[in-house]
C-alpha positions as CSV (number, residue, x, y, z in Angstrom):
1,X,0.0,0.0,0.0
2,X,1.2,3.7,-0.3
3,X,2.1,5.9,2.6
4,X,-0.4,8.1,3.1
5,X,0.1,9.7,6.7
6,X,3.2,9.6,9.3
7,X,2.2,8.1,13.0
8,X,4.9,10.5,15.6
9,X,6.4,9.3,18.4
10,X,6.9,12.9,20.8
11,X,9.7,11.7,23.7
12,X,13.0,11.6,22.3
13,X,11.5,11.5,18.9
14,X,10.5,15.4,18.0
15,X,10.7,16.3,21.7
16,X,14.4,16.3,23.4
17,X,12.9,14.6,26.3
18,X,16.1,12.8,27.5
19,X,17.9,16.5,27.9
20,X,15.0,18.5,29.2
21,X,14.5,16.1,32.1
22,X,18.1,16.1,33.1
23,X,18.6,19.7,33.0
24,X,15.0,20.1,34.8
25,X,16.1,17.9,37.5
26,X,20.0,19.3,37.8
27,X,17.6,23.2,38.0
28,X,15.5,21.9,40.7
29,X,18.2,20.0,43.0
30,X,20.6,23.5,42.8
31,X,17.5,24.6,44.5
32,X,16.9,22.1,46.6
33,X,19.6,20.3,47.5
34,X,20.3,16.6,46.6
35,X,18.2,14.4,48.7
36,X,19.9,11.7,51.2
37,X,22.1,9.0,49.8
38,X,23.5,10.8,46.3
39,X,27.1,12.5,46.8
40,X,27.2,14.1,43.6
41,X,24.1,15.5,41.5
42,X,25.6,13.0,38.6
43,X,24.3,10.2,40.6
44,X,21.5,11.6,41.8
45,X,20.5,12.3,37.7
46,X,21.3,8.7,36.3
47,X,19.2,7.6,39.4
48,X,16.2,9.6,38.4
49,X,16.5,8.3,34.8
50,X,16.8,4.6,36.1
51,X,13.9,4.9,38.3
52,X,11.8,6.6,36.1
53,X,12.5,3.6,33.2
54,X,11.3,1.3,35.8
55,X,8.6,3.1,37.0
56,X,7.3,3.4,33.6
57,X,7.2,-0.1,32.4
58,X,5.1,-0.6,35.7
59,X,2.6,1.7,34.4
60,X,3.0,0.7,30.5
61,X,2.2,-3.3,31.7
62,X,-0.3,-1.9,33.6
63,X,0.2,-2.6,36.9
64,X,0.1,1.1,38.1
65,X,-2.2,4.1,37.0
66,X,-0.5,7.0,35.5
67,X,-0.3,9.4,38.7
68,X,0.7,6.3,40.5
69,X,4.1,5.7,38.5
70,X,4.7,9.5,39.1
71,X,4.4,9.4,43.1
72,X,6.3,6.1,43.1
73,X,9.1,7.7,40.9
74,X,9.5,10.7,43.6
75,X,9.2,8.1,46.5
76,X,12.0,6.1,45.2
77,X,14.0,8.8,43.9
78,X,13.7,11.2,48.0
79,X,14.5,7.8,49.7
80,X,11.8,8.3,52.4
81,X,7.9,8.3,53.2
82,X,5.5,10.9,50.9
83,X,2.0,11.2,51.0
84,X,0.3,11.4,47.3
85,X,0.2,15.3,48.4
86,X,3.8,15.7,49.1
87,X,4.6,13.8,46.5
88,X,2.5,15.3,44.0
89,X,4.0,18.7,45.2
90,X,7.8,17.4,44.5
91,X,6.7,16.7,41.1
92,X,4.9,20.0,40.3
93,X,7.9,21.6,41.3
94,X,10.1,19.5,38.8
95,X,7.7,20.6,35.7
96,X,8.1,23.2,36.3
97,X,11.9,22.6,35.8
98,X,11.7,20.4,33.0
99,X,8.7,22.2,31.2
100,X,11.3,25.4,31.1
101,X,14.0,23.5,29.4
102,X,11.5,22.0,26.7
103,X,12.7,21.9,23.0
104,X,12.2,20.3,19.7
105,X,15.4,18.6,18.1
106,X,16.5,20.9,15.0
107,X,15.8,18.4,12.8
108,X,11.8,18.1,13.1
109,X,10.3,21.5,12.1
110,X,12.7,20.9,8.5
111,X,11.4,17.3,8.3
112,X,7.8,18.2,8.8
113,X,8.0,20.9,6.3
114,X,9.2,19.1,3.7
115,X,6.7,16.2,4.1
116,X,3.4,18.4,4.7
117,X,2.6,18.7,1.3
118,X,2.4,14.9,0.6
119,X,1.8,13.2,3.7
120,X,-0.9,13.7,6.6
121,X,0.4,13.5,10.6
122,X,-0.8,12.2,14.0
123,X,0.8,11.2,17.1
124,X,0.6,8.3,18.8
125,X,2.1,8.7,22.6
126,X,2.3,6.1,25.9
127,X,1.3,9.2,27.6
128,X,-2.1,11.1,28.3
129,X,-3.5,13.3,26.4
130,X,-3.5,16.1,28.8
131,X,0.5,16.2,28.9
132,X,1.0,15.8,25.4
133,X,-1.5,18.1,24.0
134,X,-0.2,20.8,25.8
135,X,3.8,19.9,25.6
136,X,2.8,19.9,21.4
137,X,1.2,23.6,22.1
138,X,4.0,24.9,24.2
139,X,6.5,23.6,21.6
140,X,4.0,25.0,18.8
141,X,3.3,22.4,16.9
142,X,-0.2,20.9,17.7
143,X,-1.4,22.1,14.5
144,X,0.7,20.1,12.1
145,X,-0.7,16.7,13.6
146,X,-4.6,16.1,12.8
147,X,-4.9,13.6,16.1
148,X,-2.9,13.1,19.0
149,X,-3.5,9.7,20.6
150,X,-2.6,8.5,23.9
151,X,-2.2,5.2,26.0
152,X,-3.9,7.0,29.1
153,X,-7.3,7.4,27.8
154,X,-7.1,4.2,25.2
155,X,-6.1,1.7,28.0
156,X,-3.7,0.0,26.0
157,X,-0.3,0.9,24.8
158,X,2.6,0.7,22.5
159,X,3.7,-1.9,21.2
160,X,0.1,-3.1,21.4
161,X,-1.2,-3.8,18.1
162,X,-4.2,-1.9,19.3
163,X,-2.7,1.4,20.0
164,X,-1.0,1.4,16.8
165,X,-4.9,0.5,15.3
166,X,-6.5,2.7,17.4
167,X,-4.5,5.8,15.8
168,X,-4.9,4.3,12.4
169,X,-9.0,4.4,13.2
170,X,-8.3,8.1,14.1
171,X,-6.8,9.0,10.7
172,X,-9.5,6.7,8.9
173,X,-7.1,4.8,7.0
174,X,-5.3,1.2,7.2
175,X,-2.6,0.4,9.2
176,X,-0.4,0.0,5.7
177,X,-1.0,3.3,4.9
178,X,0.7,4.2,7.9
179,X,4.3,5.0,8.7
180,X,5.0,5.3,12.5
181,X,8.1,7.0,13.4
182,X,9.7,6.5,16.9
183,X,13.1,6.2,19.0
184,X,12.1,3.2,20.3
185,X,12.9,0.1,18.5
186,X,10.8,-2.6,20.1
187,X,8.1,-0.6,21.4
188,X,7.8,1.7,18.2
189,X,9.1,0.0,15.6
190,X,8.8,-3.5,15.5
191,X,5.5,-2.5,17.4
192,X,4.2,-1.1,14.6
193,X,5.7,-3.2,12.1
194,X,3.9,-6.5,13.6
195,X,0.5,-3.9,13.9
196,X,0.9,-4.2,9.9
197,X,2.3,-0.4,9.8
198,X,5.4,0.9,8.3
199,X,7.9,0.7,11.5
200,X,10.8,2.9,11.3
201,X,13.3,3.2,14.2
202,X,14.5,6.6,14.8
203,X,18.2,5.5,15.9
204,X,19.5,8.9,17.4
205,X,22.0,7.4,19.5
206,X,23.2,5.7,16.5
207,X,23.3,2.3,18.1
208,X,22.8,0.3,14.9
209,X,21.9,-3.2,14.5
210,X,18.9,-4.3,14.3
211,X,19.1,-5.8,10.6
212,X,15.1,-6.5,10.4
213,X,13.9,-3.0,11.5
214,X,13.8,0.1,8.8
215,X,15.8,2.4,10.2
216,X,17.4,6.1,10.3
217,X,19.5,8.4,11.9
218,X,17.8,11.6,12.0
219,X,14.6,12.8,10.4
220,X,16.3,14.3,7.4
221,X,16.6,10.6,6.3
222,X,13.0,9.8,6.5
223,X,11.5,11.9,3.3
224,X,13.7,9.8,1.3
225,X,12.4,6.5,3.4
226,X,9.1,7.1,2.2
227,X,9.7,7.7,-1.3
228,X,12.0,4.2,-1.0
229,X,15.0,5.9,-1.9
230,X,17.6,3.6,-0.3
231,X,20.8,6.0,-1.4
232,X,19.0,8.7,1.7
233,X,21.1,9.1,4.4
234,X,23.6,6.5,5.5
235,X,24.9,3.5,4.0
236,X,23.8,1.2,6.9
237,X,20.3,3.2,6.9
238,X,18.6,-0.2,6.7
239,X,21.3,-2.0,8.9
C-alpha cells in the first residue's frame, strides 16, 4: 500500500525529552539540594533516569495508573515516606523545571516541512493526552498533527497492536498506509511493524543493528524512506 500519513512518536522523537528532564532535574536539586544518599548531582540524575524507566514499564504493563508511576518515581528517587500530596508537590515543582528546558530537536520543524505537502500527521504517545497536547502547544506544533492519541485514555499501549490501530482508526485509514516513526525500537518500531504499519526506528543514538527494522539516523533521512529511496542518508540506513 502507499504511505499516506506519518504516526509520531513525541519523547526523544520530536521532543528532546532525555535533555529537558536532566537539565530540569539538575535546576530543581541547585534549589533544593540533593536528597539523602547521592554524593554528587551525577548520581543523583542517572538515578532519576533509572527509576523513572522502571517506574514506567510498571505503568505501560499496567500494573500502576499513571499518577501512580509518578508518586512512586519521587518516592524512590527522596528515599523516604511521601504522602500522594507531598509527592505530588515534589513533582509540580520538577515541571516546572523540565517544562522550562522544553525543545524540539533541529531536525523536526525541516522534516515536517518538507513532508506536509504529501503526507498527513498524528501522534501516537504512551502518555495522556492532557500532557502531550499541551507539551505539542507549548513547543507549537499541535497544528501540524490532525490527532494526537494517547495510551492513558485508550487503555492500551505501544507496542500493542491496538494502539497502533487505534491511531490508524483516528486517521480513517489502514494500518499499511501508515508509517509510525519513533526512538524506540521494540516498542515503536517492530511494534508497529507487527500492527501491519510501516515501523521505522528513529536511531538517534546511532546504536545500529537491528538488521530487520527500517531504520534512520535523524529525520532528514526519513523523506527519502518514504519515497524508497535507499541511497537517503547513511549506508547502513537499513542495517
Amino acid at each position: 500500500m502507499t504511505i499516506r500519513a506519518v504516526l509520531w512518536d513525541i519523547d526523544d522523537t520530536i521532543f528532546d525529552y532525555t535533555r529537558a528532564d536532566r537539565l530540569g532535574l539538575r535546576r530543581q536539586l541547585e534549589q533544593e539540594g540533593l536528597p539523602d544518599g547521592y554524593a554528587t548531582v551525577e548520581q543523583a540524575l542517572l538515578a532519576w533516569r533509572t527509576i523513572t524507566e522502571t517506574q514506567w514499564a510498571r505503568f505501560a504493563a499496567g500494573e500502576v495508573g499513571f499518577h501512580e508511576q509518578r508518586r512512586d518515581r519521587v518516592r524512590e528517587f527522596a528515599a523516604r515516606p511521601l504522602t500522594d500530596a507531598e509527592a505530588d508537590e515534589w513533582f509540580a515543582r520538577h515541571a516546572t523545571h523540565y517544562e522550562a528546558a522544553w525543545e524540539l530537536f533541529p531536525d523536526v520543524l525541516p522534516a515536517l516541512d518538507l513532508l506536509a505537502g504529501g503526507y498527513r500527521h498524528a501522534v501516537l504517545s504512551n502518555s495522556s493526552i492532557r500532557n502531550q497536547d499541551h507539551k505539542l502547544r507549548v513547543l507549537g506544533v499541535r497544528d501540524r498533527f490532525e490527532a494526537v492519541v494517547c495510551a492513558v485514555e485508550l487503555g492500551v499501549s505501544k507496542p500493542e497492536a491496538g494502539a497502533f490501530h487505534a491511531a490508524c482508526e483516528a486517521l480513517d485509514l489502514e494500518p499499511g498506509e501508515v508509517a509510525y516513526v519513533g526512538d524506540e525500537p521494540d516498542i515503536d518500531a517492530a511494534g508497529a511493524a507487527a500492527a501491519g504499519l510501516r515501523g521505522i526506528w528513529l536511531d538517534r543514538k546511532e546504536r545500529g543493528g537491528r538488521p530487520e527494522l527500517l531504520r534512520i539516523e535523524g529525520l532528514d533521512q526519513l523523506p527519502g524512506l518514504l519515497l524508497g529511496d535507499t541511497r537517503f542518508g547513511a549506508s547502513d540506513t537499513f542495517g
